[in-house]
C-alpha positions in Angstrom: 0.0 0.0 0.0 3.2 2.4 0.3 3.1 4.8 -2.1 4.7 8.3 -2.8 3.0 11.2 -3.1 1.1 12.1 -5.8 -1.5 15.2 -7.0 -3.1 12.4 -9.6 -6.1 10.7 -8.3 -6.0 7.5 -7.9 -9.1 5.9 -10.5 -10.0 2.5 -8.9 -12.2 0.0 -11.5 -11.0 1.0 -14.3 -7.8 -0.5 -16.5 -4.8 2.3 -17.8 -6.2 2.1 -21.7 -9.8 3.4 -20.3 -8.2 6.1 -17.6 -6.1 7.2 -20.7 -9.1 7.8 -22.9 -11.9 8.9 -20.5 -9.6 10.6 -17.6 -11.5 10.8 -14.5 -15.0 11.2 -16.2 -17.5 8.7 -14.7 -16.3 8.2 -11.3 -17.4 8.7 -7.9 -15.0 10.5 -5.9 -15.0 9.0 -2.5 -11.9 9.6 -0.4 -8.2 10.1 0.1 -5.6 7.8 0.3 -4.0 7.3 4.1 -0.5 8.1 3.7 0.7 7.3 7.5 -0.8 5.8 10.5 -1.6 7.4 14.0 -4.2 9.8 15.5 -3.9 12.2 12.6 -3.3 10.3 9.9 -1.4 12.3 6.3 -3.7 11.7 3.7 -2.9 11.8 -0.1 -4.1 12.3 -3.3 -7.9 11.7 -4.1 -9.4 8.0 -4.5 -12.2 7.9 -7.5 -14.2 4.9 -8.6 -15.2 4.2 -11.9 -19.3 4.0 -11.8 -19.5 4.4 -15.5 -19.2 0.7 -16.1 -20.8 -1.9 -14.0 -19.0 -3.3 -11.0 -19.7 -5.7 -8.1 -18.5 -3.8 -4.6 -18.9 -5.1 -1.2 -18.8 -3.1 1.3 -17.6 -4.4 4.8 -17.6 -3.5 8.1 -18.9 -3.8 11.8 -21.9 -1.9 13.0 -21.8 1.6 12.9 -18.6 1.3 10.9 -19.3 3.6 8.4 -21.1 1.0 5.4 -24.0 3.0 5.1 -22.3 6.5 5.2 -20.0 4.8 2.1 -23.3 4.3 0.3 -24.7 7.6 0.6 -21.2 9.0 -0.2 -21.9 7.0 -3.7 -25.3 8.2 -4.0 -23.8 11.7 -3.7 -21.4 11.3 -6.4 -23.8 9.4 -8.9 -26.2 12.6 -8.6 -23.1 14.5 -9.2 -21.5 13.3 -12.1 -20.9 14.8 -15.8 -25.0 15.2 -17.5 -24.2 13.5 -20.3 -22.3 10.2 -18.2 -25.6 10.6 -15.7 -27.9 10.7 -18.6 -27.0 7.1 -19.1 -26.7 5.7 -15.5 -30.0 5.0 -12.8 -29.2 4.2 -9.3 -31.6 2.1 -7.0 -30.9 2.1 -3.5 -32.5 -0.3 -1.4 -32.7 1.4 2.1 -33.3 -1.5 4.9 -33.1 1.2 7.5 -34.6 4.1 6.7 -31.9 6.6 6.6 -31.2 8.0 3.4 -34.1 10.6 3.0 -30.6 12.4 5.1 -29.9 13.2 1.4 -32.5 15.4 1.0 -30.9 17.9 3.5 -27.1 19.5 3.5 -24.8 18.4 6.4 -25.0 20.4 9.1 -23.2 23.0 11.2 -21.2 20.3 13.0 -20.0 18.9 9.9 -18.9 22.4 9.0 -14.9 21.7 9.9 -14.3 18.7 8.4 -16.5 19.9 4.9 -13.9 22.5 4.8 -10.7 20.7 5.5 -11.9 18.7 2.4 -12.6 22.5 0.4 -16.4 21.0 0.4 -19.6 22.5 1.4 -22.9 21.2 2.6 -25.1 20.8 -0.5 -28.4 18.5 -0.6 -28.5 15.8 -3.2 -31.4 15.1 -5.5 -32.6 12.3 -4.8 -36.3 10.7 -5.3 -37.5 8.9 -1.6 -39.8 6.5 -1.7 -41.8 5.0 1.5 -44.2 2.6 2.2 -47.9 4.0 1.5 -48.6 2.8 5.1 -45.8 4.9 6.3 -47.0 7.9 4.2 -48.7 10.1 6.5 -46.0 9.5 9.1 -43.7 10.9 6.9 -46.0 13.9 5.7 -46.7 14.6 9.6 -43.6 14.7 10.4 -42.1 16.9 7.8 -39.5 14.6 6.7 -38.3 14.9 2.8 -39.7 12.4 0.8 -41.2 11.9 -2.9 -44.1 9.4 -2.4 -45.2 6.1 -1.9 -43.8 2.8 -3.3 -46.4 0.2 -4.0 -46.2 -3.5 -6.2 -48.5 -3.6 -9.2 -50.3 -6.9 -8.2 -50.2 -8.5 -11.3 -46.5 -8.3 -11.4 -46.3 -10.9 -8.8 -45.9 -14.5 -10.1 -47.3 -17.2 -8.0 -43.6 -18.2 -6.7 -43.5 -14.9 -5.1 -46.8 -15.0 -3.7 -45.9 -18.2 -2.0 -42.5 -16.8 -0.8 -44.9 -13.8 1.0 -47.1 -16.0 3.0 -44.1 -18.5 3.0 -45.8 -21.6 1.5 -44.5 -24.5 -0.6 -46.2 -25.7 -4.1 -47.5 -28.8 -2.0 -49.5 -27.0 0.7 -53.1 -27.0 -0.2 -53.5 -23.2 0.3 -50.2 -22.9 -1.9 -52.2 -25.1 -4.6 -55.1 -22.3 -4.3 -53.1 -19.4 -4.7 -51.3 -20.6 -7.9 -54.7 -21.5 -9.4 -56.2 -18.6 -8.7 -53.7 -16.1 -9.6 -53.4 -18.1 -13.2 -57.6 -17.7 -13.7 -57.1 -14.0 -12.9 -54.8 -13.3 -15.0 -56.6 -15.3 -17.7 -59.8 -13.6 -16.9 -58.6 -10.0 -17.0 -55.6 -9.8 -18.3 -52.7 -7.0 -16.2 -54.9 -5.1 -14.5 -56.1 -6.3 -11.1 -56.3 -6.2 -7.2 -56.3 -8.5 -4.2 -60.2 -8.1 -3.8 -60.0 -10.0 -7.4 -58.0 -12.4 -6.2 -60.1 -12.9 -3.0 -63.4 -13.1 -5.1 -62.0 -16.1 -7.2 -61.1 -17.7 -4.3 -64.1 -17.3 -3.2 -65.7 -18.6 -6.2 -63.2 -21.6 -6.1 -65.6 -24.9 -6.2 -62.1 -27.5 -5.9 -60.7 -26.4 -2.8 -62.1 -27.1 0.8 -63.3 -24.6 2.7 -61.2 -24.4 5.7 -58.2 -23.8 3.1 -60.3 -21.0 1.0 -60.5 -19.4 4.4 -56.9 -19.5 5.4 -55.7 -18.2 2.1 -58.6 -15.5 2.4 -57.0 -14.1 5.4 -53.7 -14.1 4.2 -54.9 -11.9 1.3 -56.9 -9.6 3.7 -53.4 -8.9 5.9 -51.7 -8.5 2.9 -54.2 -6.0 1.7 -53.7 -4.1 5.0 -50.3 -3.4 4.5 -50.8 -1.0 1.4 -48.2 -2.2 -0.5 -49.5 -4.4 -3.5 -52.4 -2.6 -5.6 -54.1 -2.3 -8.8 -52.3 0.7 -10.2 -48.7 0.2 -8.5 -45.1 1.7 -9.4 -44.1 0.8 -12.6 -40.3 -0.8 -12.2 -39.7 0.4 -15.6 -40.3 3.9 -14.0 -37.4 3.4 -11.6 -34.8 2.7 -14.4 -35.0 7.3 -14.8 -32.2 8.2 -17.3 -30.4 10.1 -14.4 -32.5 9.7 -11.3 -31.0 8.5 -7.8 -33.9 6.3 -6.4 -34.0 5.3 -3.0 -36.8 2.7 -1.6 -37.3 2.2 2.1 -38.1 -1.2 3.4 -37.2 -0.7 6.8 -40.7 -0.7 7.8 -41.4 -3.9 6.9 -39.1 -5.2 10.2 -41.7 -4.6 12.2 -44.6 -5.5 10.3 -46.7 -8.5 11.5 -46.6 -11.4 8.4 -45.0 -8.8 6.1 -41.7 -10.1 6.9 -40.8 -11.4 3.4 -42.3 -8.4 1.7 -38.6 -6.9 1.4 -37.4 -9.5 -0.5 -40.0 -9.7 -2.3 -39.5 -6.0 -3.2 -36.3 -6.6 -4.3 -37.0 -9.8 -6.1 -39.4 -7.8 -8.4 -37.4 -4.9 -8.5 -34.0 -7.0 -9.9 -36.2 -9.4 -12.2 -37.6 -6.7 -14.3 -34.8 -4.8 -14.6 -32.4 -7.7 -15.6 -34.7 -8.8 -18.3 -35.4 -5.2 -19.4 -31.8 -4.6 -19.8 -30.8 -7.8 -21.5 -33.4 -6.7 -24.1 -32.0 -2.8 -24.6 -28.4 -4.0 -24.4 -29.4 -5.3 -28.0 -30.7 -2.1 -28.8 -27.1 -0.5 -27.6 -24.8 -3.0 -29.6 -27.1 -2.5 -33.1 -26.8 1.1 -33.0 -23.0 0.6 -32.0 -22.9 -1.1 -35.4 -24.8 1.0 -37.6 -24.3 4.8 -35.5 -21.3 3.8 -34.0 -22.3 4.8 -30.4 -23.7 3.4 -27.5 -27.7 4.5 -26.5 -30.4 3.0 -25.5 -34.0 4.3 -24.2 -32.9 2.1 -20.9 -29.9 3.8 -18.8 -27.4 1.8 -17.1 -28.8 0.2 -13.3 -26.6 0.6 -10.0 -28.5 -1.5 -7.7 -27.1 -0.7 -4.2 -28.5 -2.9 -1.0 -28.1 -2.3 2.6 -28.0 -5.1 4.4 -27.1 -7.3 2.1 -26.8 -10.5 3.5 -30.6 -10.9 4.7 -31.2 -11.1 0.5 -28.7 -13.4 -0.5 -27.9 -15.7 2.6 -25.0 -18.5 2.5 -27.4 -20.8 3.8 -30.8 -20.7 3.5 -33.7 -20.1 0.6 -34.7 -16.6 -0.5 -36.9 -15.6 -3.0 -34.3 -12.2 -4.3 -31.4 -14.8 -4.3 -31.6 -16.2 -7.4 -32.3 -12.6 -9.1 -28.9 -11.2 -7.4 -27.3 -14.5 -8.3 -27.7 -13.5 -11.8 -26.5 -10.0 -11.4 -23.9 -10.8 -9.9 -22.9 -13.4 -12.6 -23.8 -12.1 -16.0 -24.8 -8.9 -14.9 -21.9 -6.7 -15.9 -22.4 -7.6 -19.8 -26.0 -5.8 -19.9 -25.0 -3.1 -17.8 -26.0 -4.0 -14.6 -24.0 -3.0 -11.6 -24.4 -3.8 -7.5 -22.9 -2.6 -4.7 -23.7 -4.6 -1.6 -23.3 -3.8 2.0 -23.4 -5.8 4.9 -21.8 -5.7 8.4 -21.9 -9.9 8.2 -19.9 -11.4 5.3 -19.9 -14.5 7.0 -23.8 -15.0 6.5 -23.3 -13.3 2.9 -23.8 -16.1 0.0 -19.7 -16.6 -1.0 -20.7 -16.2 -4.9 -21.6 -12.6 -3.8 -17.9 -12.3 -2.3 -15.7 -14.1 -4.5 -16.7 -12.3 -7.5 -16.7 -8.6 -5.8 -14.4 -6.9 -8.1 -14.0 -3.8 -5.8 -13.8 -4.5 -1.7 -14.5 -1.4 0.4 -14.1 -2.8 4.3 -14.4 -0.5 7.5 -13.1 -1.8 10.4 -13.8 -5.5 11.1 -12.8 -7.8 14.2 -14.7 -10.8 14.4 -12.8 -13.8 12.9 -15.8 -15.5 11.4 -15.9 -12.1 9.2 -12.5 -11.7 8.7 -12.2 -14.9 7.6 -15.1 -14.8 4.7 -13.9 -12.0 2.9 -10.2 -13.7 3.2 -11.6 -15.9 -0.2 -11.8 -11.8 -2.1 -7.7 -12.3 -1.3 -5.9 -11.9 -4.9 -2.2 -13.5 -5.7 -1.2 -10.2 -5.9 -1.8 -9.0 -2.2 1.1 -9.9 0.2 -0.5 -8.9 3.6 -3.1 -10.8 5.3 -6.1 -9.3 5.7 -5.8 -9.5 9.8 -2.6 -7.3 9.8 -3.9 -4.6 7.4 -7.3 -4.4 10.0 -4.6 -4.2 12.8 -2.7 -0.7 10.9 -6.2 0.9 9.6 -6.6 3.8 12.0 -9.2 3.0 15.1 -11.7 6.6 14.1 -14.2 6.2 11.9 -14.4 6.6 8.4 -11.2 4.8 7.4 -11.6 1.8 4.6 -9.4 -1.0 3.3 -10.1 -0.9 -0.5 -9.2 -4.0 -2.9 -9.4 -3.0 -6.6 -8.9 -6.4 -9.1 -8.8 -3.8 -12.1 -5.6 -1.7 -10.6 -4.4 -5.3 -8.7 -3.4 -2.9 -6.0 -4.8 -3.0 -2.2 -5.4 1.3 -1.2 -5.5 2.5 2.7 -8.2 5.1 2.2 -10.1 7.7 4.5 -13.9 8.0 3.2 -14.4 12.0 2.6 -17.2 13.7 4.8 -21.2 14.2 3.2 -22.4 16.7 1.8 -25.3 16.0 3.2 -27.2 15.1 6.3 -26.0 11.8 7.9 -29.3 10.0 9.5 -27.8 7.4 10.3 -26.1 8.7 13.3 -26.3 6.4 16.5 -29.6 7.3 18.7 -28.4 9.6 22.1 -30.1 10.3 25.0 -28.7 14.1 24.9 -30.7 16.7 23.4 -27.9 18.4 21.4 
């Protein structure tokens, strides 16, 4: 990691041919590198990361390490970069805690010092937030800065994923029901329809017995009350904005009697139709390579970034979004999807998710079972283990261990301060 000083940045992500045609343009500038340890650590030139080409990142790191605040760093630089390089990109940001509506507002007066020391300032970032209609009015009461709500069109649910909600198996009777009725609705009116329609043709079910027409009846009715999955819901096409910074807020749905599984579901959904959306308009981007000799498409580029990530692709144990991030994270790059993952347990992350990260961001980390799942990201051309370059990353927060397969260098790196207003900020009991 010794290096000598340099004005450069450092691009991370991108090979020497692309930073000697496109320069800097396209990247996310989200730090400096740590040039010496102690208290006060020297810091270096600036550390940028190509987002104009998909990636896989992980980002690492106990609680309250600083995972999330790398995210929203992201977030701030995606909304930030050149027009026409943001004309072509979309970032979704799946928000399992509720915290980046922060966005909205500039950093405060206590972030003043360090914005300066950086020659920033406190900016807000435009950014769409979008809650769960049962969390609306909360939100509107409260006065906090958000764009809407976010709700499932129920005829984009397939019958696997309305088996994953109530979490039934295709050999439980009322898991029979609900894949026989959901196939007569759609046959009977087509795209457009509601859970009362799917509750009226169970209703009007003559195979099933009674007992079971009741159970799956109730199961409708509590998903009805959660005001998530209606008639007219949010397109996902609509999320995929040339441009937009999108972020959707789950966090909810914690707490949430029976609507446990509804975040996966979300993001099941949500990663289905995009990844079959873009594998269609990446053939629209390679013929008019061929005949106009430039990349465009009607559909932007998609950066999917998920809090939390491990709770949607587990090592050991079924989920309905696994398979859909499975297949971003293995062909995913080629139509132009990209996904940054965050999770404060890389043990309980699925290891495909880890061993083809191409960029590693890790905050602090010190339990062993952790430490020792991310050792399988360890390239031939790293020389220090992974335990001794945790022991020499400075104890405050906001310091990061980046790995970079497309530089084969390993980068000491202090995450610059937000523009904008951190939410995630650990709870006090002080009023100021």
């Amino acid at each position: 990691m010794n290096e000598s000083f340099s004005v450069e940045p450092a691009i991370l992500g991108r090979d020497l041919k692309d930073i000697e045609k496109y320069g800097s343009s396209g990247t996310a500038y989200i730090g400096k590198v740590v040039m010496s340890s102690g208290e006060k650590p020297v810091l270096g030139r600036k550390v940028l990361v190509d987002v104009s080409r998909p990636h896989l990142i992980l980002v690492c790191g106990k609680r309250g390490g600083g995972k999330s605040y790398t995210l929203a760093v992201i977030m701030e630089e995606m909304a930030r970069l050149d027009p026409v390089i943001r004309s072509r990109v979309s970032t979704i940001t799946i928000d399992t805690v509720g915290i980046f509506w922060g966005l909205k507002i500039p950093a405060g007066q206590n972030d003043l010092k360090d914005l300066s020391e950086w020659d920033l300032k406190p900016e807000q970032t435009n950014v769409k937030i979008f809650v769960p209609k049962g969390q609306l009015a909360f939100y509107q009461e409260k006065k906090l800065p958000i764009d809407g709500a976010f709700t499932l069109k129920c005829s984009e649910l397939e019958e696997t994923e309305w088996l994953a909600l109530f979490h039934l198996s295709w050999n439980d009777p009322e898991g029979i029901l609900i894949s026989r009725i959901v196939q007569r609705v759609k046959e009977k009116v087509g795209t457009y329809y509601g859970i009362d329609e799917l509750i009226g043709a169970v209703k009007s079910d003559t195979d099933a017995k009674e007992e079971t027409k009741q159970a799956v009846i109730s199961r409708l009715n509590l998903a009805k009350s959660w005001g998530l999955i209606e008639k007219d819901g949010t397109k996902i096409s609509d999320l995929a904005t040339p441009g937009a910074i999108t972020a959707i807020d789950v966090s909810s749905y914690r707490q949430t009697v029976g609507a446990e599984g509804i975040k996966d579901i979300v993001v099941a959904l949500i990663g289905k139709k995009l990844f079959e959306q873009r594998m269609l308009f990446r053939k629209e981007e390679e013929i008019k390579l061929i005949t106009e000799n430039k990349r465009a498409s009607k559909m932007p580029l998609i950066w999917m970034m998920i809090d939390e990530a491990h709770m949607f692709m587990p090592k050991d144990e079924a989920n309905i979004a696994l398979p859909v991030l499975l297949e971003w994270v293995r062909v995913g790059r080629q139509p132009g999807l990209g996904l940054i993952l965050a999770t404060q347990r890389p043990e309980k992350l699925h290891p495909d998710a880890i061993s083809q990260c191409d960029i590693f961001i890790s905050h602090r980390m010190t339990s062993q079972p952790d430490i020792k799942a991310v050792g399988a990201i360890r390239p031939t051309y790293m020389t220090t283990d992974l335990d001794k370059l945790y022991s020499e990353m400075p104890r405050q927060k906001g310091y990061a261990l980046i790995i970079d397969d497309n530089t084969e260098k390993v980068w000491m790196v202090k995450i610059r301060p937000r523009f904008s207003w951190d939410a995630s900020v650990t709870a006090s009991a002080f009023l100021i």
